[in-house]
Backbone as a chain_set.jsonl record, in Angstrom:
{"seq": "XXXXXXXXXXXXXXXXXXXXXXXXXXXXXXXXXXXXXXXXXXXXXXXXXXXXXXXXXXXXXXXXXXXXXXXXXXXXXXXXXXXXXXXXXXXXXXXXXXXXXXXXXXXXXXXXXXXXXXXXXXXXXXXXXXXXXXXXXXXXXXXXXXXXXXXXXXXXXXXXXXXXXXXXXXXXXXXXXXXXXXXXXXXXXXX", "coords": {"N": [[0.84, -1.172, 0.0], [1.087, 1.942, -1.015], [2.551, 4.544, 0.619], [2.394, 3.075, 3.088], [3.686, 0.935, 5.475], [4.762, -2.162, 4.04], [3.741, -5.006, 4.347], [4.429, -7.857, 6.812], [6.299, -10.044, 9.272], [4.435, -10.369, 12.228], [1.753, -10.235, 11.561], [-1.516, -10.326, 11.06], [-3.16, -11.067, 8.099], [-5.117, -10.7, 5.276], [-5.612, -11.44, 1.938], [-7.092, -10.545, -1.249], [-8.27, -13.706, -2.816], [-6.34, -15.1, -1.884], [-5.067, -17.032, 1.689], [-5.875, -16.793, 4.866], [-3.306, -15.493, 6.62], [-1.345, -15.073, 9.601], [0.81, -14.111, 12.064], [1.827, -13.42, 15.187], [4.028, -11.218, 17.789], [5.83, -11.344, 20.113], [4.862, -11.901, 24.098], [3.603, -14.618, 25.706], [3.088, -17.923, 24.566], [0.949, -19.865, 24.404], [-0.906, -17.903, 24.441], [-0.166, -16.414, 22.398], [-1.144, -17.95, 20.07], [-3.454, -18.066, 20.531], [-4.59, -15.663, 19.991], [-3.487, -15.133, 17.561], [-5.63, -16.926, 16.329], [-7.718, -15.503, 16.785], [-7.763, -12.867, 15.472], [-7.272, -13.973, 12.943], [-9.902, -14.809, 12.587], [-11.067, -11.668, 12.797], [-10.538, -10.185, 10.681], [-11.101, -11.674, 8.342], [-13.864, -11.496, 9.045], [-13.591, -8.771, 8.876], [-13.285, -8.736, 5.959], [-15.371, -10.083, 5.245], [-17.599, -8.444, 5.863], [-18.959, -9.549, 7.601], [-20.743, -9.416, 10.4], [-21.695, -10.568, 12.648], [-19.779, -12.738, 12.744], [-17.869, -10.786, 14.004], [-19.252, -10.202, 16.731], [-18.973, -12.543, 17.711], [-16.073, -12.784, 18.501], [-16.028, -11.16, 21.004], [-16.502, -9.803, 23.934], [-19.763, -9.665, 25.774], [-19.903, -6.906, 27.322], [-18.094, -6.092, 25.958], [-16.48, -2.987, 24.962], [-15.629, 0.469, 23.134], [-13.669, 3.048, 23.533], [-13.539, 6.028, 22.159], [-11.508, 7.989, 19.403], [-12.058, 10.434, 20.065], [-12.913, 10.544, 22.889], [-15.719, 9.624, 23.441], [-17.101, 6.367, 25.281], [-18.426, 3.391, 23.679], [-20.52, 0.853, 23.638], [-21.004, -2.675, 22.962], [-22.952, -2.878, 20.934], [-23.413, -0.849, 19.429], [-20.872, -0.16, 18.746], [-20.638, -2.442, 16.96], [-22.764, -1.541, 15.342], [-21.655, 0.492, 13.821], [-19.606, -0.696, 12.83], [-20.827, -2.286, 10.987], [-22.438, -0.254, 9.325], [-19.959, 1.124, 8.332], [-19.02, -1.356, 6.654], [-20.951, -1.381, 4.745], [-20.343, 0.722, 2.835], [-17.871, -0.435, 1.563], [-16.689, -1.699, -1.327], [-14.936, -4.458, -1.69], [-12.261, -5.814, -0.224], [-8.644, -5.058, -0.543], [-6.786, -6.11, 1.066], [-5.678, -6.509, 4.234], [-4.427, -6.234, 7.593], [-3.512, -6.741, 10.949], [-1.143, -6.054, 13.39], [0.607, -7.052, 16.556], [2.289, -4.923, 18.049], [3.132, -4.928, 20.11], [2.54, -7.516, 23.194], [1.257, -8.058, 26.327], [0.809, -9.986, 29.062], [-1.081, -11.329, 31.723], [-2.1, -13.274, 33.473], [-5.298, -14.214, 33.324], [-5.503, -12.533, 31.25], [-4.97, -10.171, 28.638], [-3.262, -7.709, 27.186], [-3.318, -5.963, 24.223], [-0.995, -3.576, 21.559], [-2.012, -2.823, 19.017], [-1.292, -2.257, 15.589], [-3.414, -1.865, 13.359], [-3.978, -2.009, 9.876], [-5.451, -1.378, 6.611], [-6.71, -1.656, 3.08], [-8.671, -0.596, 1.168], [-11.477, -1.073, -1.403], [-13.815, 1.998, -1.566], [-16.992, 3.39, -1.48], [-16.996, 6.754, -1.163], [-18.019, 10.405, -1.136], [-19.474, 9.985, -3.829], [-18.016, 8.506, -5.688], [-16.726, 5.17, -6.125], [-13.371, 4.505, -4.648], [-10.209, 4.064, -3.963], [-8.674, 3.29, -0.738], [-6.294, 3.818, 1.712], [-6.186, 2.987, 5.398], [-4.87, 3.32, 8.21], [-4.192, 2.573, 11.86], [-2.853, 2.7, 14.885], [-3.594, 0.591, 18.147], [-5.111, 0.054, 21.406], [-5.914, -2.853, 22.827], [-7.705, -4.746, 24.417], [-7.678, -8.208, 25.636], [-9.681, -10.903, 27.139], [-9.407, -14.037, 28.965], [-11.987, -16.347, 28.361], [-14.407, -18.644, 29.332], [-15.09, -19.485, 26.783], [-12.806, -18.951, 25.387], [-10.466, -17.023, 24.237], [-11.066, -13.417, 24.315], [-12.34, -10.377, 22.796], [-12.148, -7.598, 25.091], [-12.114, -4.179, 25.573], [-11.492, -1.94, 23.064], [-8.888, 0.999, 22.724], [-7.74, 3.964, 23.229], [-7.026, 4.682, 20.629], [-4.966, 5.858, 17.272], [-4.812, 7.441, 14.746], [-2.867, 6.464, 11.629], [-1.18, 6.901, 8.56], [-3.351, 7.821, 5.968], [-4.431, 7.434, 2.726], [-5.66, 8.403, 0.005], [-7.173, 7.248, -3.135], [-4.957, 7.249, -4.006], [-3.753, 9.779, -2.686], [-2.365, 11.672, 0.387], [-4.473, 11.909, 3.198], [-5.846, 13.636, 5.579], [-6.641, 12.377, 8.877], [-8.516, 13.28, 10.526], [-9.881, 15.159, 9.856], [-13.735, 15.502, 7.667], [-13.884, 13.558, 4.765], [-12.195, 14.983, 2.043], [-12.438, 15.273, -1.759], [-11.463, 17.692, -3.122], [-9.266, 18.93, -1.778], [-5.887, 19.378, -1.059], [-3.117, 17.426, -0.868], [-2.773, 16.002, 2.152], [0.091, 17.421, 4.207], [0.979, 16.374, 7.239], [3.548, 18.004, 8.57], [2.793, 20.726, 7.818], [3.145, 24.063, 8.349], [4.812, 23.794, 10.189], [8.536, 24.309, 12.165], [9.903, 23.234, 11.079], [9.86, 22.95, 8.514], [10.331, 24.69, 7.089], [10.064, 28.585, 5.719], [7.041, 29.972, 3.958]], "CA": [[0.0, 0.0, 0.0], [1.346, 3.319, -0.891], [2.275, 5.171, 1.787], [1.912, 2.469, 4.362], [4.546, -0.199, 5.342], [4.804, -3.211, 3.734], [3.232, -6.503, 5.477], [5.569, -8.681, 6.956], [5.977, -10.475, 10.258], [3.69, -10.286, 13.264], [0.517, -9.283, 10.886], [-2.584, -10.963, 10.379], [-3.437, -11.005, 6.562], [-5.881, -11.4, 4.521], [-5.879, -10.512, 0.356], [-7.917, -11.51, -1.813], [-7.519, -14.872, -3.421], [-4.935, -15.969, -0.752], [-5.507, -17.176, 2.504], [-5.437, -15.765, 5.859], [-1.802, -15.547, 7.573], [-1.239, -14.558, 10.924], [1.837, -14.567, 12.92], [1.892, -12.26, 16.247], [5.069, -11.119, 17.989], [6.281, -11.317, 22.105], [3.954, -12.472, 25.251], [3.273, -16.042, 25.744], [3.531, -18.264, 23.266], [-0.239, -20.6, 24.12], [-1.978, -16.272, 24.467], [0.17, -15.886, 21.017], [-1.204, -18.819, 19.1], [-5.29, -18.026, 20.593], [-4.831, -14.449, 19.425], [-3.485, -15.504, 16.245], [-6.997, -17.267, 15.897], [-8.727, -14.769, 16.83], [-7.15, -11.617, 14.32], [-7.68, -13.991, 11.763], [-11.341, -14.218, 12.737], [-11.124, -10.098, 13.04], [-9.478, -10.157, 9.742], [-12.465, -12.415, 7.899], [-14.967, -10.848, 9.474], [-14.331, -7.4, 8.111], [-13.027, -9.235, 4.32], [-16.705, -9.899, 4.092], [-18.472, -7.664, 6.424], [-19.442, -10.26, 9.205], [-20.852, -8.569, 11.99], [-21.539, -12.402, 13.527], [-18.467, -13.456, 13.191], [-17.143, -9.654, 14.318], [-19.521, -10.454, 18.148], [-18.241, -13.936, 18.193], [-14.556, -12.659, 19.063], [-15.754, -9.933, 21.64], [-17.146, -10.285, 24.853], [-20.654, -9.089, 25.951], [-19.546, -5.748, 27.715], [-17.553, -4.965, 24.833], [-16.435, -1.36, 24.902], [-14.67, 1.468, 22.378], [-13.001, 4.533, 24.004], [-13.176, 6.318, 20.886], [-10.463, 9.322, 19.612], [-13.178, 11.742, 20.687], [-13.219, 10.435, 24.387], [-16.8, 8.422, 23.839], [-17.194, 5.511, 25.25], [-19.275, 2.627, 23.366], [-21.057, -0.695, 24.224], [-21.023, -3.435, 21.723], [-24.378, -2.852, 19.909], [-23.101, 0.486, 18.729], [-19.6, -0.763, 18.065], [-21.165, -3.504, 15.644], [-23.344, -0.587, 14.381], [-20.672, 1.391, 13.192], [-18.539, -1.515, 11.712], [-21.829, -2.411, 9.633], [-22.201, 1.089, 8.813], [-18.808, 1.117, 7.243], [-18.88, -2.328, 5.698], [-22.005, -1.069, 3.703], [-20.142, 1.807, 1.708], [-17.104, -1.413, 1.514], [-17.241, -2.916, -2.211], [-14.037, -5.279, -1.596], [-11.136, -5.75, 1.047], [-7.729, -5.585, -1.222], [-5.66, -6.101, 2.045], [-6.215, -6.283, 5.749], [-3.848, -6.881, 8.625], [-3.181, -6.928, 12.322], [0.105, -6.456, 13.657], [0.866, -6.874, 17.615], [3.171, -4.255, 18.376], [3.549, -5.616, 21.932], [1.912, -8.033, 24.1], [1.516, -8.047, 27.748], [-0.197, -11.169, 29.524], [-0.974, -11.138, 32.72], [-2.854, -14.713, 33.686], [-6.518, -13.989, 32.226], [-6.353, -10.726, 30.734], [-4.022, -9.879, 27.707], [-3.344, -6.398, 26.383], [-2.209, -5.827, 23.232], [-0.805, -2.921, 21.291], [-2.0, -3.177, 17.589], [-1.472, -1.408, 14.504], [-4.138, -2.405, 11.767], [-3.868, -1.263, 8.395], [-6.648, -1.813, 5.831], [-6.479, -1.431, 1.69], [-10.028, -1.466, 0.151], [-12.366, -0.179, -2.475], [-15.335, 1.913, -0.989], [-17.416, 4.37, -1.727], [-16.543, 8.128, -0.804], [-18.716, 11.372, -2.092], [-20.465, 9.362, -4.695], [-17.703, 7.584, -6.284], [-15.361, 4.431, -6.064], [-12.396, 4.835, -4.459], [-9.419, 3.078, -3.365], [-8.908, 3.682, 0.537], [-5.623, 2.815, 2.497], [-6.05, 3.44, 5.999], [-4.214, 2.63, 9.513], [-4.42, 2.893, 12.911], [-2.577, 2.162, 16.293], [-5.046, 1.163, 19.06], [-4.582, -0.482, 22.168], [-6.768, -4.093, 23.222], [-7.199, -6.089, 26.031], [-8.373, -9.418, 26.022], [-9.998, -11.931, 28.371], [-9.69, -15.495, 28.645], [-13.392, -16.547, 28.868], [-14.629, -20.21, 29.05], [-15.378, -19.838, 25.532], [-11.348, -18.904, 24.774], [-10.118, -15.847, 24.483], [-12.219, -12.342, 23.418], [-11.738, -8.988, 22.504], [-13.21, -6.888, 25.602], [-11.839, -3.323, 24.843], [-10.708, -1.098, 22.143], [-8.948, 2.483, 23.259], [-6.302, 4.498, 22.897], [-6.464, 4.708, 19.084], [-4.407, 6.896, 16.861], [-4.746, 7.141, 13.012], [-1.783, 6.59, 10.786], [-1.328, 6.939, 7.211], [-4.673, 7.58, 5.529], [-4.624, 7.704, 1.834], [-7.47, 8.028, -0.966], [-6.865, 7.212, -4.481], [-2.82, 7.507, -4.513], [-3.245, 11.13, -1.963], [-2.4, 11.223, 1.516], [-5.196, 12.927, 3.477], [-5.935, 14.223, 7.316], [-7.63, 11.594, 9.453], [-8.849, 14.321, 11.32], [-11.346, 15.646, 8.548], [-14.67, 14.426, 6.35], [-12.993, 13.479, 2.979], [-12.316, 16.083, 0.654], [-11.984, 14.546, -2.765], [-10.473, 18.732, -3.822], [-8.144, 18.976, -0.931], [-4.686, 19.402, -0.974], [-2.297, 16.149, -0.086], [-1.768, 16.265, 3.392], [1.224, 17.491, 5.197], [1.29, 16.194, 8.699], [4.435, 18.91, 9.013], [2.637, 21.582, 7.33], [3.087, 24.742, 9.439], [6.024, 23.471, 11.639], [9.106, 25.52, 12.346], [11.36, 22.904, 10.015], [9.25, 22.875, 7.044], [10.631, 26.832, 6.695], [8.563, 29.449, 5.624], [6.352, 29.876, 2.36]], "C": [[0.887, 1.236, 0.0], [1.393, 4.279, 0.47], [1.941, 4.571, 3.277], [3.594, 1.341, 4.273], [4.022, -1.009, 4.931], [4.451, -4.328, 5.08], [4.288, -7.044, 5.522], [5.201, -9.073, 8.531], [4.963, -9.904, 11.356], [2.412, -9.846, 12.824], [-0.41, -10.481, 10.883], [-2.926, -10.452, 9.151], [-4.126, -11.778, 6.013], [-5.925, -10.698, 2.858], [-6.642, -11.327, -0.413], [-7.604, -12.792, -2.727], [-6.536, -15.333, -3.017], [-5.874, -16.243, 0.592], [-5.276, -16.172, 3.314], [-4.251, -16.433, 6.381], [-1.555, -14.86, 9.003], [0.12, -15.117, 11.809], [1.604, -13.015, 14.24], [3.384, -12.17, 17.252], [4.751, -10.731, 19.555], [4.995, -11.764, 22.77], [4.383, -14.078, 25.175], [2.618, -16.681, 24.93], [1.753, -19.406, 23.484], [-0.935, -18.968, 23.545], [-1.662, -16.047, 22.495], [-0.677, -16.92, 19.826], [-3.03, -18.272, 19.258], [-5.192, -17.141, 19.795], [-4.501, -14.19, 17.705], [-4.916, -16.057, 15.324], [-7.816, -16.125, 15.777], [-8.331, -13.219, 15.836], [-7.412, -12.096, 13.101], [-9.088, -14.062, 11.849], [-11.938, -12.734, 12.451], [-11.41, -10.07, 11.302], [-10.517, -10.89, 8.394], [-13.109, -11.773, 7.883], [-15.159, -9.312, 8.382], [-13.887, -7.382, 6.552], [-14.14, -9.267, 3.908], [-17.843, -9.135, 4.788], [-19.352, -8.526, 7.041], [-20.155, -9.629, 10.165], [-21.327, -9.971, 12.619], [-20.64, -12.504, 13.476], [-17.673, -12.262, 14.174], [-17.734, -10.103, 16.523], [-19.23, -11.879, 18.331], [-16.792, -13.814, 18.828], [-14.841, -11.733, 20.601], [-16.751, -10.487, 22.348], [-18.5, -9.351, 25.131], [-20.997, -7.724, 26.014], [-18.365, -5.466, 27.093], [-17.607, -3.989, 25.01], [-15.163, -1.246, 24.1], [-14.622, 2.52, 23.594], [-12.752, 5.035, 22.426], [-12.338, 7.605, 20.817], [-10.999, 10.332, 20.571], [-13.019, 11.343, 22.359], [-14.705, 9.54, 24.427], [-16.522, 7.483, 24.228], [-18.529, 4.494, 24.357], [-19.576, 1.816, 23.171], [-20.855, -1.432, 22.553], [-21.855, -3.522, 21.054], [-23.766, -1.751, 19.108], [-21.743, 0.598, 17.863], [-20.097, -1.258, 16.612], [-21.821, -2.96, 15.016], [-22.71, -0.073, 13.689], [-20.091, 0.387, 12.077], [-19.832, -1.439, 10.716], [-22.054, -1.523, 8.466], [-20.983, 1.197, 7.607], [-18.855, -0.013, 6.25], [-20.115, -2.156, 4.9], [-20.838, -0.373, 2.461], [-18.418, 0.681, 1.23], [-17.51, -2.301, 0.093], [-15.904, -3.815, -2.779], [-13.133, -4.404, -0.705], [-10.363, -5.809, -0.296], [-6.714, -6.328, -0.337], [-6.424, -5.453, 3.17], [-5.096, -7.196, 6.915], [-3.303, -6.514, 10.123], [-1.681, -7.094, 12.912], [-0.171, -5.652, 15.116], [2.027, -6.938, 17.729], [4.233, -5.021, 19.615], [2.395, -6.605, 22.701], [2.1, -7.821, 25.269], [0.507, -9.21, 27.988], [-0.362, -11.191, 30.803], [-2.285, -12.131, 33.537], [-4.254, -14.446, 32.802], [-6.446, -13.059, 31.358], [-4.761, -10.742, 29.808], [-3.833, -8.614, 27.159], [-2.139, -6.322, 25.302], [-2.221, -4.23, 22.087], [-0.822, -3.421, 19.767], [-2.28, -2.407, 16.36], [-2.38, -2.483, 13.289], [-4.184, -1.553, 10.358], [-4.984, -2.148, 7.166], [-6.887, -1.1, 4.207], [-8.232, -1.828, 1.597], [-10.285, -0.279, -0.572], [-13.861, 0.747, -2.088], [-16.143, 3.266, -1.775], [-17.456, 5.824, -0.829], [-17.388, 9.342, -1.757], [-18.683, 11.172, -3.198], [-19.653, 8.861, -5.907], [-17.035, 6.437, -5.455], [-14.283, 4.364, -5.836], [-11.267, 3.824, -3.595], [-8.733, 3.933, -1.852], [-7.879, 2.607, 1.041], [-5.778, 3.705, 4.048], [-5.411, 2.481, 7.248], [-4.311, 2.9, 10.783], [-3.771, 2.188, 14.104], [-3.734, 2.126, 17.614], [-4.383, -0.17, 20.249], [-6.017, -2.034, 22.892], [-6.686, -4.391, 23.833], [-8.619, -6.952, 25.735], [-8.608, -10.196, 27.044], [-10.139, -13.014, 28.252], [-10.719, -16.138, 29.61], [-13.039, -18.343, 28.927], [-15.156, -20.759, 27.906], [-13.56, -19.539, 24.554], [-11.166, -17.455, 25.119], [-11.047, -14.758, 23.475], [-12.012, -11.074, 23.798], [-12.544, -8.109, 23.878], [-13.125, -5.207, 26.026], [-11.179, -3.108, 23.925], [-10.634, 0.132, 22.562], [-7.558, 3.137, 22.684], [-5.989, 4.588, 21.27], [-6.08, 6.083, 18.257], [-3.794, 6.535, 15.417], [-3.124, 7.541, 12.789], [-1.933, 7.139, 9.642], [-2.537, 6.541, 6.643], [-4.436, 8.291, 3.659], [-5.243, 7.261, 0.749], [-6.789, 7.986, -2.508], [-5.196, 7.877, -4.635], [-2.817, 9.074, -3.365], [-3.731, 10.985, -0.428], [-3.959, 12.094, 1.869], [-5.047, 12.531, 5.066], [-7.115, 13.376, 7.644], [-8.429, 12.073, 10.097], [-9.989, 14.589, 11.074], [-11.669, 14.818, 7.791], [-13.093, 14.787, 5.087], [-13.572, 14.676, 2.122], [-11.836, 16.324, -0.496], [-10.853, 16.354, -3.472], [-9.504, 19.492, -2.604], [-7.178, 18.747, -1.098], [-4.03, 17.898, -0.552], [-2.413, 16.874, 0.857], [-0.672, 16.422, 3.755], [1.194, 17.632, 6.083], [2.293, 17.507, 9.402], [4.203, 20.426, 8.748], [2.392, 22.877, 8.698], [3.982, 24.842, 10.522], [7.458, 24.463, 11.478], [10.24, 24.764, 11.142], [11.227, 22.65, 8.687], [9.689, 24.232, 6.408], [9.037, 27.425, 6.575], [8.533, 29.221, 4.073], [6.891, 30.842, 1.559]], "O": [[1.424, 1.537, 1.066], [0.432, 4.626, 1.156], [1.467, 5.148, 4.256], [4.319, 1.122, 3.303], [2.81, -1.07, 5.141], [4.793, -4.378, 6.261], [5.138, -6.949, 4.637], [4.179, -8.656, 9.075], [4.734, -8.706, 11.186], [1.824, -9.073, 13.581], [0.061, -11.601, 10.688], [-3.005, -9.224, 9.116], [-4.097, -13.009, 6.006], [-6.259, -9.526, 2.685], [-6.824, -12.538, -0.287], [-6.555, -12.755, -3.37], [-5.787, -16.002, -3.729], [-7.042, -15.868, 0.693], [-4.77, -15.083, 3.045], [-4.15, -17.646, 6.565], [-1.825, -13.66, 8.961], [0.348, -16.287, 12.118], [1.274, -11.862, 13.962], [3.862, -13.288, 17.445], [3.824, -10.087, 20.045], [4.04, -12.008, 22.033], [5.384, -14.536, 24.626], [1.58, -16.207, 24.468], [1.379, -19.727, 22.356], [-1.399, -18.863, 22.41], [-2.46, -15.709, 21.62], [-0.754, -16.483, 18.678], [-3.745, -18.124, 18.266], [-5.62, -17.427, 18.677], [-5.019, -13.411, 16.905], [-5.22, -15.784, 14.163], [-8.503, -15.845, 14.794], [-9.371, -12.566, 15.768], [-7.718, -11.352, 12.17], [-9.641, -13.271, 11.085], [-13.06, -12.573, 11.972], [-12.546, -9.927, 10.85], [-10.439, -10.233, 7.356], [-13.304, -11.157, 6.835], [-16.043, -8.89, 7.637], [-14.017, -6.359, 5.878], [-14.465, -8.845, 2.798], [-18.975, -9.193, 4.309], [-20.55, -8.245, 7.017], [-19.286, -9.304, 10.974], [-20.623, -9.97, 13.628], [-20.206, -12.32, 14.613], [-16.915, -12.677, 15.051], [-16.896, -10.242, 17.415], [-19.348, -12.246, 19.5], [-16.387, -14.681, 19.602], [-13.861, -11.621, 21.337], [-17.612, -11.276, 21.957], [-18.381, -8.201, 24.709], [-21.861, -7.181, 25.326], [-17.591, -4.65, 27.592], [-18.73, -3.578, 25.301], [-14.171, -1.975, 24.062], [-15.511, 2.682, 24.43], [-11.939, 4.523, 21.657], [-12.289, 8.336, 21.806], [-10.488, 10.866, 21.555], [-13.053, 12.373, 23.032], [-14.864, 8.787, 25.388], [-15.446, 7.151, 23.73], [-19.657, 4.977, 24.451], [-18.968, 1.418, 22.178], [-20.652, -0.923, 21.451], [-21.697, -4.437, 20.245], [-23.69, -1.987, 17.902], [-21.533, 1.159, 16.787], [-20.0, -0.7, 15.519], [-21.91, -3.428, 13.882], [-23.171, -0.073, 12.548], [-20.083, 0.551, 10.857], [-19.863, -0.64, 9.78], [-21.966, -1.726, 7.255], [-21.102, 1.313, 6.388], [-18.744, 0.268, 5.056], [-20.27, -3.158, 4.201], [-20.587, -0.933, 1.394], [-17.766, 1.295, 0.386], [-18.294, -3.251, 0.103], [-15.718, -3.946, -3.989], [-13.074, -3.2, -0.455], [-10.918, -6.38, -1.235], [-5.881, -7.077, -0.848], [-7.244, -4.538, 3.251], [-5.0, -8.417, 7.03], [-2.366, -5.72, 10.05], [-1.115, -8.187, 12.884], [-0.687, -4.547, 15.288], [2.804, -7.891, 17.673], [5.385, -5.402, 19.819], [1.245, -6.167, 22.656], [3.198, -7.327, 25.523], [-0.467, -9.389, 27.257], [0.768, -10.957, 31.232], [-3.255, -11.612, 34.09], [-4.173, -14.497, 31.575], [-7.432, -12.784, 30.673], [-3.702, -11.208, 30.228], [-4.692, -8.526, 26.281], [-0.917, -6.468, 25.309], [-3.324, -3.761, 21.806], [0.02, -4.182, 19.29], [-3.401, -1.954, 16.128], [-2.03, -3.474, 12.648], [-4.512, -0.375, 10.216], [-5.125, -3.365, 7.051], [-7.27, 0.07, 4.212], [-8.828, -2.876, 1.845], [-9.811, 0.857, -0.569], [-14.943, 0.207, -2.314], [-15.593, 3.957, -2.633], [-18.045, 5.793, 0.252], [-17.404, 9.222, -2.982], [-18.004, 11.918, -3.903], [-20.208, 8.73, -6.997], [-16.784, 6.62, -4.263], [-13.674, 4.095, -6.872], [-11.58, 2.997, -2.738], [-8.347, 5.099, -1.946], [-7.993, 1.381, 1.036], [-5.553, 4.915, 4.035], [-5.437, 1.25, 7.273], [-4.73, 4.058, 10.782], [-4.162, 1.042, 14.326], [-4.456, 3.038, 18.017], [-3.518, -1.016, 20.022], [-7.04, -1.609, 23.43], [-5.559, -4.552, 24.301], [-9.821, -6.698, 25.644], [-7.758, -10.237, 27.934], [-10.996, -13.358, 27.438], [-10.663, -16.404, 30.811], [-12.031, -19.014, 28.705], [-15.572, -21.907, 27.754], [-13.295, -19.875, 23.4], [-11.636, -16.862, 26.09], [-11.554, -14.999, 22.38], [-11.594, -10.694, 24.892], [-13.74, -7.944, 23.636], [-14.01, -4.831, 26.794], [-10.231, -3.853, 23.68], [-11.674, 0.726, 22.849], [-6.677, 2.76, 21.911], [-4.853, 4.563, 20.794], [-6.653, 7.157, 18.443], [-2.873, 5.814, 15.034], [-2.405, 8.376, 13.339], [-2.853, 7.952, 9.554], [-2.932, 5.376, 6.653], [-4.306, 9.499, 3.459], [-5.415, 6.077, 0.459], [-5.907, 8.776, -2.844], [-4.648, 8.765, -5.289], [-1.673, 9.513, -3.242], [-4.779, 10.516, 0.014], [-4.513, 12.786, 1.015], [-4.453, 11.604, 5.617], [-8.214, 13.427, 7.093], [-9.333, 11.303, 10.419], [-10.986, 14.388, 11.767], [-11.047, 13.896, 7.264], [-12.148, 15.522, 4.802], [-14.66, 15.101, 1.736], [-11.017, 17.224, -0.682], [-9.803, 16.235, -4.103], [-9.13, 20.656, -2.745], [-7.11, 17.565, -1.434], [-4.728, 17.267, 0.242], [-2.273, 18.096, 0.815], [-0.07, 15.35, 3.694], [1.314, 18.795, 6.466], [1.996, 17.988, 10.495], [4.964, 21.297, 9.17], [1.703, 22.712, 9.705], [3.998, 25.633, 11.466], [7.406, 25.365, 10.642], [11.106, 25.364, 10.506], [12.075, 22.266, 7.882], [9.331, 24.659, 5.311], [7.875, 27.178, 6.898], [9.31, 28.696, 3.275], [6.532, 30.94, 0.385]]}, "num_chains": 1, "name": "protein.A"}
């Protein structure tokens, strides 16, 4: 993906016409192999716009901490994903990479950058959409295995629309400038 790193170890992956791959990096090596299951579950799920398979990984009292400071339950969560996987007309690329693990007997937190290539629709065309995001997880090991039971701390990466970066910040604005993250700073000089 343009503008994004290249896949490679510790990612869950899925492209189209390949399988899913998943390797995850540090913690404990049974926590590393569940969570491997379960990213490629993640990882599925939003290839074909699941929302069953998406509350099969996540526990009841599911909660987002979203950028904004909301918090929100898992009905609203699974609203949103749906939401998005509507205007979604193919995954090209989708993967999961744990930054860091921590384990700590039931409870797992993990630090994960996802990055996501697709085709969707954007102010009323077709567009190719790479976007990324660092966000922070913690899992619980239920008596059904292990399950996602927050998402917080997230902080967009590299977001770019048809080959141009843009500001994760702001709605899409197909006659907007590329983004420059540095634009305005004291080492960019002056204009």
């Amino acid at each position: 993906m343009p503008g994004t790193p290249a896949l490679g170890d510790g990612q869950a992956q899925v492209t189209q016409g390949k399988e899913t791959k998943t390797k995850v990096k540090g913690g404990d090596k049974s926590v590393r192999r569940a969570l491997e299951e379960q990213y490629a579950k993640i990882s599925d799920a939003q290839r074909w716009g699941d929302i069953a398979a998406l509350r099969a990984v996540r526990t009841p009292d599911f909660t987002v901490t979203t950028a904004n400071g909301q918090t929100w339950d898992l009905e609203t969560s699974l609203s949103y994903s749906k939401s998005g996987f509507e205007q979604v007309d193919s995954t090209i690329a989708i993967s999961n990479t744990i930054d860091s693990l921590t384990v700590n007997d039931d409870q797992a937190v993990a630090v994960v950058q996802q990055q996501w290539a697709r085709v969707q629709k954007m102010k009323g065309k077709r567009r190719r959409v790479e976007t990324s995001v660092i966000q922070t997880e913690t899992w619980v090991n239920t008596a059904d295995g292990w399950r996602l039971k927050h998402t917080g701390n997230s902080r967009p990466g590299v977001w770019v629309v048809d080959g141009k970066r843009v500001d994760p910040r702001r709605p899409y604005d197909p006659d907007a400038p590329p983004y420059d993250p540095g634009e305005g700073q004291p080492w960019k000089g002056s204009k």
